[in-house]
mmCIF file of the N, C-alpha and C atoms, coordinates in Angstrom:
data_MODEL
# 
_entry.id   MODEL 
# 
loop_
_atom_site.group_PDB 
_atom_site.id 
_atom_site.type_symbol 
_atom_site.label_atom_id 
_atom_site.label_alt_id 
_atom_site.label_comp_id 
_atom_site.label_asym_id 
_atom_site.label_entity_id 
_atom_site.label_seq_id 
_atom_site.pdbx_PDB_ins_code 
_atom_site.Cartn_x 
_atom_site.Cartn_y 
_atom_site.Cartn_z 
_atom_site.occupancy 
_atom_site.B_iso_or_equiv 
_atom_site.pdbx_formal_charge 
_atom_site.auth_seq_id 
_atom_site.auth_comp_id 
_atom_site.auth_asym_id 
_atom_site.auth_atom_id 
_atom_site.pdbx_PDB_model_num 
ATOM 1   N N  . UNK A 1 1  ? 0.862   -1.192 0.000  1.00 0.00 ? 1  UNK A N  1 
ATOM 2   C CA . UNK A 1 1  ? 0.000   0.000  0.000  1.00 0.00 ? 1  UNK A CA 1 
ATOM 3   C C  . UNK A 1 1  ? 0.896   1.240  0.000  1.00 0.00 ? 1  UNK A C  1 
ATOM 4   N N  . UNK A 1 2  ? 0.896   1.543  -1.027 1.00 0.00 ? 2  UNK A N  1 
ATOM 5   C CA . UNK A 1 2  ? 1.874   3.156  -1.519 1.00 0.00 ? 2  UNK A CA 1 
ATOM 6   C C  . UNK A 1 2  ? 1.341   4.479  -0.823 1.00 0.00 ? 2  UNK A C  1 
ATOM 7   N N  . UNK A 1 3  ? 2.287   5.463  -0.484 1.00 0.00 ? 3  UNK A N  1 
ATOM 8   C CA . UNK A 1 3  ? 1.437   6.805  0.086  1.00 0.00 ? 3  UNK A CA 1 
ATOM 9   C C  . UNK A 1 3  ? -0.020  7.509  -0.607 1.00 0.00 ? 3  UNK A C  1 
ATOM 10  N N  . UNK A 1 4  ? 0.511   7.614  -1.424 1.00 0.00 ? 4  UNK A N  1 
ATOM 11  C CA . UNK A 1 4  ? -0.569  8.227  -2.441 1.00 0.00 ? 4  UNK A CA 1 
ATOM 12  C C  . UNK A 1 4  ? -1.233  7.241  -3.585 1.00 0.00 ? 4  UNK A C  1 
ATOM 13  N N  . UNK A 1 5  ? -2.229  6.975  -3.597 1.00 0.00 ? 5  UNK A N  1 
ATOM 14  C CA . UNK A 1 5  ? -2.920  5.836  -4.151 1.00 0.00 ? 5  UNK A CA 1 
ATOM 15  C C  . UNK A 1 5  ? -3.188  6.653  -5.319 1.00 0.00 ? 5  UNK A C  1 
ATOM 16  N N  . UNK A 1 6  ? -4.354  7.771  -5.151 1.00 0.00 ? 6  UNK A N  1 
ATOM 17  C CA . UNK A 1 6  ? -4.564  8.431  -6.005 1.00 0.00 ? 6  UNK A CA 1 
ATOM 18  C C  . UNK A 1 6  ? -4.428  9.776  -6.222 1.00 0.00 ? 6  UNK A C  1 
ATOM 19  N N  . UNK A 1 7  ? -4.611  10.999 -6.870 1.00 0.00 ? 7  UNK A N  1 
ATOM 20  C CA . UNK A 1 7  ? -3.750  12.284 -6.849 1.00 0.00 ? 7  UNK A CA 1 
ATOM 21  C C  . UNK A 1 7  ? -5.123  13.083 -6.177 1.00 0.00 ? 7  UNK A C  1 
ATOM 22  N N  . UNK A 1 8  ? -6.583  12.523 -6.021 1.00 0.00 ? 8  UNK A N  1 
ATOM 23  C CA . UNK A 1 8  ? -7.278  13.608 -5.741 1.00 0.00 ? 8  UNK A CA 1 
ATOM 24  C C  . UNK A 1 8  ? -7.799  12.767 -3.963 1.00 0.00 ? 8  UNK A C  1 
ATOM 25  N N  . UNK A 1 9  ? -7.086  11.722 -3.796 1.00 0.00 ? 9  UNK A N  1 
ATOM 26  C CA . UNK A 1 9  ? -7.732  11.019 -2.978 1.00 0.00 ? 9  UNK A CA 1 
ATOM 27  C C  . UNK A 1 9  ? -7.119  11.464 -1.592 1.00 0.00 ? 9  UNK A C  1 
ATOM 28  N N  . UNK A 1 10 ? -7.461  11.553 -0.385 1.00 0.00 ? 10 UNK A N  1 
ATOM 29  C CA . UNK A 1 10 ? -6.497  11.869 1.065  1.00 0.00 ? 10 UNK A CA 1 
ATOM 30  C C  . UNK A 1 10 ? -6.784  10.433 1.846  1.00 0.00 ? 10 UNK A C  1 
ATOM 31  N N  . UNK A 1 11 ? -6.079  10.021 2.279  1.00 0.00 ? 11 UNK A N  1 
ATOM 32  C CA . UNK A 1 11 ? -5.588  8.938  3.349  1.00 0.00 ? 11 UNK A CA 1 
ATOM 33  C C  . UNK A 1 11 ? -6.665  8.688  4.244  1.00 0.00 ? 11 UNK A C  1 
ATOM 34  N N  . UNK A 1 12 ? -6.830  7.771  4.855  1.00 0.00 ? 12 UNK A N  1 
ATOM 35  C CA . UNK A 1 12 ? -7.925  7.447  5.695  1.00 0.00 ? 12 UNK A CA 1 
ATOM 36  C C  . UNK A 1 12 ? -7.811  8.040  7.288  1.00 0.00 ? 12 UNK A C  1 
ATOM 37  N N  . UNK A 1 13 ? -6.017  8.319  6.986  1.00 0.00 ? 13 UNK A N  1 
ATOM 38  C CA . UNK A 1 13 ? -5.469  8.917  8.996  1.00 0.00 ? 13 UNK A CA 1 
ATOM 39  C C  . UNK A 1 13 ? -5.221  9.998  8.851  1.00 0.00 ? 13 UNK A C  1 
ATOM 40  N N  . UNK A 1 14 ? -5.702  11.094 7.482  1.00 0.00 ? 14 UNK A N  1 
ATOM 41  C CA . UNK A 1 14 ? -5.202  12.169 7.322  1.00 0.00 ? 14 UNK A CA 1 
ATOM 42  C C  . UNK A 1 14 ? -6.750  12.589 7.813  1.00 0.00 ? 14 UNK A C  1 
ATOM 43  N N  . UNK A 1 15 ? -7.775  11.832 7.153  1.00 0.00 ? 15 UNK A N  1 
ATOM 44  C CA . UNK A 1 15 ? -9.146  11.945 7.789  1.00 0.00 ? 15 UNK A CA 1 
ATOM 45  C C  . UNK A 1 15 ? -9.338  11.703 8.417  1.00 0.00 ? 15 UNK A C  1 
ATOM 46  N N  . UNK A 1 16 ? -8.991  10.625 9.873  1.00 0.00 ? 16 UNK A N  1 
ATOM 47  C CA . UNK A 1 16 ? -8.882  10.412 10.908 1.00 0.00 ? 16 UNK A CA 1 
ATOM 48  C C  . UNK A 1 16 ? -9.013  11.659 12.008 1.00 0.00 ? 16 UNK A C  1 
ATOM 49  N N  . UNK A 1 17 ? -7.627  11.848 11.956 1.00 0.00 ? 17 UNK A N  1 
ATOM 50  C CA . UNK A 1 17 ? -6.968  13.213 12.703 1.00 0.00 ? 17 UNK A CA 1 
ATOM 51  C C  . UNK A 1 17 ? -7.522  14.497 12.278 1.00 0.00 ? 17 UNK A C  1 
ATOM 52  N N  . UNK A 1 18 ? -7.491  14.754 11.289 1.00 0.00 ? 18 UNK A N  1 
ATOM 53  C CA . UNK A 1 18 ? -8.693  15.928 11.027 1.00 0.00 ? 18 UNK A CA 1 
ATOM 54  C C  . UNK A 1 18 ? -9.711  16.371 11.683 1.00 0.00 ? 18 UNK A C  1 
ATOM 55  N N  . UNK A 1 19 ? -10.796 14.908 11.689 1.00 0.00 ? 19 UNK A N  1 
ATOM 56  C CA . UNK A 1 19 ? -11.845 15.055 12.297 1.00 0.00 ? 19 UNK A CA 1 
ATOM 57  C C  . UNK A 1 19 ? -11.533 15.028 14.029 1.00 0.00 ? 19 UNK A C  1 
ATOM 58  N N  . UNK A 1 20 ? -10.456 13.929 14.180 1.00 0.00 ? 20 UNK A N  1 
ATOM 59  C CA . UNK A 1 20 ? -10.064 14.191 15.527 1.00 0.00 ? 20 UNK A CA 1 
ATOM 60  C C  . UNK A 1 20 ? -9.979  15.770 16.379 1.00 0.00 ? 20 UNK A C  1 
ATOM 61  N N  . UNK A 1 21 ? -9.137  16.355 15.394 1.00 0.00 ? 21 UNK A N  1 
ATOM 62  C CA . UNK A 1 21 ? -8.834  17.894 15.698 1.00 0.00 ? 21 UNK A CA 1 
ATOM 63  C C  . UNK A 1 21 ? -10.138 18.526 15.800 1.00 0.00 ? 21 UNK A C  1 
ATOM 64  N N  . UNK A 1 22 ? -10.427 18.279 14.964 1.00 0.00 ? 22 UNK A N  1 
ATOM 65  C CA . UNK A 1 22 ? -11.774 19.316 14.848 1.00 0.00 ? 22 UNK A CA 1 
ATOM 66  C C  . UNK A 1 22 ? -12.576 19.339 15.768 1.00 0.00 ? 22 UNK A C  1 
ATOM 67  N N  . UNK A 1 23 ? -13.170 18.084 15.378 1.00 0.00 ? 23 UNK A N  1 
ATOM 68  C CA . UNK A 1 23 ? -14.138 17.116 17.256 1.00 0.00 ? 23 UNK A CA 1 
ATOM 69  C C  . UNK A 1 23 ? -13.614 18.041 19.041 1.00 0.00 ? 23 UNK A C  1 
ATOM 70  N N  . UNK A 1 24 ? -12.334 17.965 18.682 1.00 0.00 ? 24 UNK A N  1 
ATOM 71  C CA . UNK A 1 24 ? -11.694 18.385 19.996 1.00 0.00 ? 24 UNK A CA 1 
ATOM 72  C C  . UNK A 1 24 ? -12.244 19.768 19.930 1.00 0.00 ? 24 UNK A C  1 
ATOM 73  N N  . UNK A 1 25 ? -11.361 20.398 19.415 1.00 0.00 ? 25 UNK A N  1 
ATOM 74  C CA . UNK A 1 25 ? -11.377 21.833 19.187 1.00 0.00 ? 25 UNK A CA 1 
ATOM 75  C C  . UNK A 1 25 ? -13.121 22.600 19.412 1.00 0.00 ? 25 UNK A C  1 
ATOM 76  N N  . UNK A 1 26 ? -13.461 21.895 18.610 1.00 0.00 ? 26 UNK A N  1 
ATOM 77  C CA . UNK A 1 26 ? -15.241 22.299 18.401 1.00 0.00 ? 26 UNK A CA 1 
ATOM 78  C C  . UNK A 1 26 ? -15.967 21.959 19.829 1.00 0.00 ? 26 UNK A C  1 
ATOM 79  N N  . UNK A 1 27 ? -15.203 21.019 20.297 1.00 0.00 ? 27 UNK A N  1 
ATOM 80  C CA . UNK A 1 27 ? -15.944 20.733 22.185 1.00 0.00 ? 27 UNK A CA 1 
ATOM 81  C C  . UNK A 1 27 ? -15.058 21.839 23.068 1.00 0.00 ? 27 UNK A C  1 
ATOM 82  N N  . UNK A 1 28 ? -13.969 22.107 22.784 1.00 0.00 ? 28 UNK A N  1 
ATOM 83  C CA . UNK A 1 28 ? -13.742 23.085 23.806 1.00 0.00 ? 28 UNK A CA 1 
ATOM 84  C C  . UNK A 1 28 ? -14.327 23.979 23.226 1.00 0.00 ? 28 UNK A C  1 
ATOM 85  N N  . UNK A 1 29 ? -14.312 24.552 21.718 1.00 0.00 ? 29 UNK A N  1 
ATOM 86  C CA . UNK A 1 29 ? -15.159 26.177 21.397 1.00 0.00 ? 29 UNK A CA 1 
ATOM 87  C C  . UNK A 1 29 ? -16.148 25.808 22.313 1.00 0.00 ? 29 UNK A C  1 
ATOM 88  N N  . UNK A 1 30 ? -17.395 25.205 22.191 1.00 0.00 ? 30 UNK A N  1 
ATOM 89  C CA . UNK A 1 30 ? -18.700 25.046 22.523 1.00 0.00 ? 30 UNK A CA 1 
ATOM 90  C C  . UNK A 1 30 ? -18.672 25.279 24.313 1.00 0.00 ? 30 UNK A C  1 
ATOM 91  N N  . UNK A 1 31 ? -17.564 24.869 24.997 1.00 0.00 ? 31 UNK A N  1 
ATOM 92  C CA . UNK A 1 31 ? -17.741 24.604 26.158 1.00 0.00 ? 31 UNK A CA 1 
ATOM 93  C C  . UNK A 1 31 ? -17.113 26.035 26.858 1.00 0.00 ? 31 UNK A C  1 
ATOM 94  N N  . UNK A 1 32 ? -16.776 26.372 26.197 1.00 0.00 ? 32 UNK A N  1 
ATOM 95  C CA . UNK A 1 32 ? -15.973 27.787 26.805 1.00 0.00 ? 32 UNK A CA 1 
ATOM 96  C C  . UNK A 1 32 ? -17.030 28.913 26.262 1.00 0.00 ? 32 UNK A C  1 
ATOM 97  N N  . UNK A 1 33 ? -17.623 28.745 25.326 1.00 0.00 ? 33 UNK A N  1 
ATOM 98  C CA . UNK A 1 33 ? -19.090 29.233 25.117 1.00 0.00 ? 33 UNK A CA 1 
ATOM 99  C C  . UNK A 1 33 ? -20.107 29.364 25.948 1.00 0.00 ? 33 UNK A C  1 
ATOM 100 N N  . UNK A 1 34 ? -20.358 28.080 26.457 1.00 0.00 ? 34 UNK A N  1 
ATOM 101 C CA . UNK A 1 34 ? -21.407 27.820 27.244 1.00 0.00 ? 34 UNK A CA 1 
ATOM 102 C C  . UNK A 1 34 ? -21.321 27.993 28.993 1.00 0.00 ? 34 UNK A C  1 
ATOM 103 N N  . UNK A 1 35 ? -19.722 28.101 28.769 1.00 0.00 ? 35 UNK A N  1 
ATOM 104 C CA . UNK A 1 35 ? -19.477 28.807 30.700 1.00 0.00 ? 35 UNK A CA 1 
ATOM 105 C C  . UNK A 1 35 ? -19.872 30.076 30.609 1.00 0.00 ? 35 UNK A C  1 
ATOM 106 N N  . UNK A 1 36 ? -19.295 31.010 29.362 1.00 0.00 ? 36 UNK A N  1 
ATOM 107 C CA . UNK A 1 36 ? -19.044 32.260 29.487 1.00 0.00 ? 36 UNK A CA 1 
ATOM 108 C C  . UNK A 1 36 ? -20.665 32.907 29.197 1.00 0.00 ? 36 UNK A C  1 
ATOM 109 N N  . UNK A 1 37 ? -21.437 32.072 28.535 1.00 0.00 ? 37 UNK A N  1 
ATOM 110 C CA . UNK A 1 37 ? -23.031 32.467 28.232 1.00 0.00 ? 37 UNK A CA 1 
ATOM 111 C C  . UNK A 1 37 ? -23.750 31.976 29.510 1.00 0.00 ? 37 UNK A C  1 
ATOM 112 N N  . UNK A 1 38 ? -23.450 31.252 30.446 1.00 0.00 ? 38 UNK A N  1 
ATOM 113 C CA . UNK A 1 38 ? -24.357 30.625 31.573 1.00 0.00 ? 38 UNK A CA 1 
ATOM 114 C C  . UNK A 1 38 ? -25.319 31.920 32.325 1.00 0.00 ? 38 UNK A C  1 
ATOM 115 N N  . UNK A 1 39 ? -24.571 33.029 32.614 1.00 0.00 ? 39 UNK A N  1 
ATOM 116 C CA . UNK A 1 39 ? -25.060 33.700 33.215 1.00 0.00 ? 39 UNK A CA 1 
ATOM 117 C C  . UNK A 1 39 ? -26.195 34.711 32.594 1.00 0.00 ? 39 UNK A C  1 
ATOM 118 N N  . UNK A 1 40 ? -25.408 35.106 31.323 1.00 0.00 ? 40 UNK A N  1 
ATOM 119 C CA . UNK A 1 40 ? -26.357 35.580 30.366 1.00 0.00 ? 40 UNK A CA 1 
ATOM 120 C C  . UNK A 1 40 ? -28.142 34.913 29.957 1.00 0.00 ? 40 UNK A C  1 
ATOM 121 N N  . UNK A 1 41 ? -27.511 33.544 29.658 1.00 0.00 ? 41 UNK A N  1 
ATOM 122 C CA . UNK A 1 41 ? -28.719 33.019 29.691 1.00 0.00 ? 41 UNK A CA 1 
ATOM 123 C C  . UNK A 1 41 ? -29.433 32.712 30.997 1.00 0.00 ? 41 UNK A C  1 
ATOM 124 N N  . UNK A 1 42 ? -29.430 32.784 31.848 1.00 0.00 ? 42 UNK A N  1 
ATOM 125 C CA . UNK A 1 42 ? -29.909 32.736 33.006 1.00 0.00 ? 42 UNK A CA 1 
ATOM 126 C C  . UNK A 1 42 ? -30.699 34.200 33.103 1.00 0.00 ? 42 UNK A C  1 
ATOM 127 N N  . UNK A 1 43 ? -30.131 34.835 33.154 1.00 0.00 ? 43 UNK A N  1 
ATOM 128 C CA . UNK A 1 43 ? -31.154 36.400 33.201 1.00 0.00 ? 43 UNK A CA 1 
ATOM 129 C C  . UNK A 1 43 ? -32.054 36.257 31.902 1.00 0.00 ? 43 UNK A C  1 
ATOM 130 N N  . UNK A 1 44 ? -31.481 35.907 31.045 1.00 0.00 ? 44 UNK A N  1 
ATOM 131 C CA . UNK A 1 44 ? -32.483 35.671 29.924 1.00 0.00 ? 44 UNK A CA 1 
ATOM 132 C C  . UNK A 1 44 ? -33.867 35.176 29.938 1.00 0.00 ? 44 UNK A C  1 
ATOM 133 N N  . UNK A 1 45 ? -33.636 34.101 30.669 1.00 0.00 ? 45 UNK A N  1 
ATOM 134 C CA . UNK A 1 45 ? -35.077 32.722 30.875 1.00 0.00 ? 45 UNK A CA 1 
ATOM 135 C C  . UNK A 1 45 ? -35.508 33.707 32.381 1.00 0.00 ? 45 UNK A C  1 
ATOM 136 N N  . UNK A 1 46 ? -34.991 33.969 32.981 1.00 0.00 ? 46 UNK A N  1 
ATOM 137 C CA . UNK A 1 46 ? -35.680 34.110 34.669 1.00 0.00 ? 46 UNK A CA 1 
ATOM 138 C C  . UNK A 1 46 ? -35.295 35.432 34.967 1.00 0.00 ? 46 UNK A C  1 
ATOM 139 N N  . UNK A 1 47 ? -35.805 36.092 34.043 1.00 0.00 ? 47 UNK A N  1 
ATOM 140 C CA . UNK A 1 47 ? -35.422 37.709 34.337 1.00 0.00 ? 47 UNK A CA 1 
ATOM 141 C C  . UNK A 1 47 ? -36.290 38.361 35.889 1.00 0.00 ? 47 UNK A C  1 
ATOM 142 N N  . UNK A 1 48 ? -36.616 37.500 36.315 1.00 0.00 ? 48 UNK A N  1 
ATOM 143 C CA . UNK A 1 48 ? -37.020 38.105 37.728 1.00 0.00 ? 48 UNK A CA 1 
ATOM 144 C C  . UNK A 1 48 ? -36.577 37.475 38.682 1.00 0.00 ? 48 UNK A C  1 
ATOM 145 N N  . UNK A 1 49 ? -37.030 36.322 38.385 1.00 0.00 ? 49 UNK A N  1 
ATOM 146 C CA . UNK A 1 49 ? -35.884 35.333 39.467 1.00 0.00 ? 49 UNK A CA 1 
ATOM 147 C C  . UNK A 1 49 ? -34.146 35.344 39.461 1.00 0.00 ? 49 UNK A C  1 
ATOM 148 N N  . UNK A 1 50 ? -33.795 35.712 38.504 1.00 0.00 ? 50 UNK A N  1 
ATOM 149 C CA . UNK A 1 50 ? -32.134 36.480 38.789 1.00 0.00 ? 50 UNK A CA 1 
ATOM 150 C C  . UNK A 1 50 ? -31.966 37.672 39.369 1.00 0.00 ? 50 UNK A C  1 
ATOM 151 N N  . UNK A 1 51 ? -32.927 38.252 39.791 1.00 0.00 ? 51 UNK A N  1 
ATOM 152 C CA . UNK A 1 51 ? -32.735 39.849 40.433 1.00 0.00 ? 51 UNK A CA 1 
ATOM 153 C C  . UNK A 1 51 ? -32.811 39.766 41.387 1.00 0.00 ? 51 UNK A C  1 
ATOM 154 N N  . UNK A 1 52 ? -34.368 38.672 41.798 1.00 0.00 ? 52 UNK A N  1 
ATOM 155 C CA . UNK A 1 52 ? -34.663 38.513 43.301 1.00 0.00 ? 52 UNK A CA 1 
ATOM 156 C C  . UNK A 1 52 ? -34.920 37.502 43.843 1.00 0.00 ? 52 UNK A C  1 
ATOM 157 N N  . UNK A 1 53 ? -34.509 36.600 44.817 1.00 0.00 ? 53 UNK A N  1 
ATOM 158 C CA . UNK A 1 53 ? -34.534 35.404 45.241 1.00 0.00 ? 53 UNK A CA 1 
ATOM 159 C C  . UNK A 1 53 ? -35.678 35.614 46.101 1.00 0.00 ? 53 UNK A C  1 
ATOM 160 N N  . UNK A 1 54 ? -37.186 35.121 45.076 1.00 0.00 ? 54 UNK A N  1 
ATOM 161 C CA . UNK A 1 54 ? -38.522 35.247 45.937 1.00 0.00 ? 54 UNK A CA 1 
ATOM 162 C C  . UNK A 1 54 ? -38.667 33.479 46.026 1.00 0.00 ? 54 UNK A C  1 
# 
């Protein structure tokens, strides 16, 4: 099995790791998103109940 099989084709571990990276990357974006929005959305949904603990 030669490196390059075909000239338009990419490797099965070049697609592997790609998606690996990405997968990763895209869970920390999302999660560092969703700390830094927690509070925001919280006043959002319970705009009275975040002001005043009735």
């Amino acid at each position: 099995m030669t490196e390059n099989q075909a000239p338009n084709r990419v490797s099965g571990k070049a697609v592997v790791i790609g998606l690996s990276v990405f997968g990763v990357a895209f869970f920390i974006f999302m999660l560092v998103l969703a700390l830094r929005l927690t509070p925001a959305a919280e006043r959002f949904h319970n705009p009275t109940r975040a002001t005043s603990n009735k």
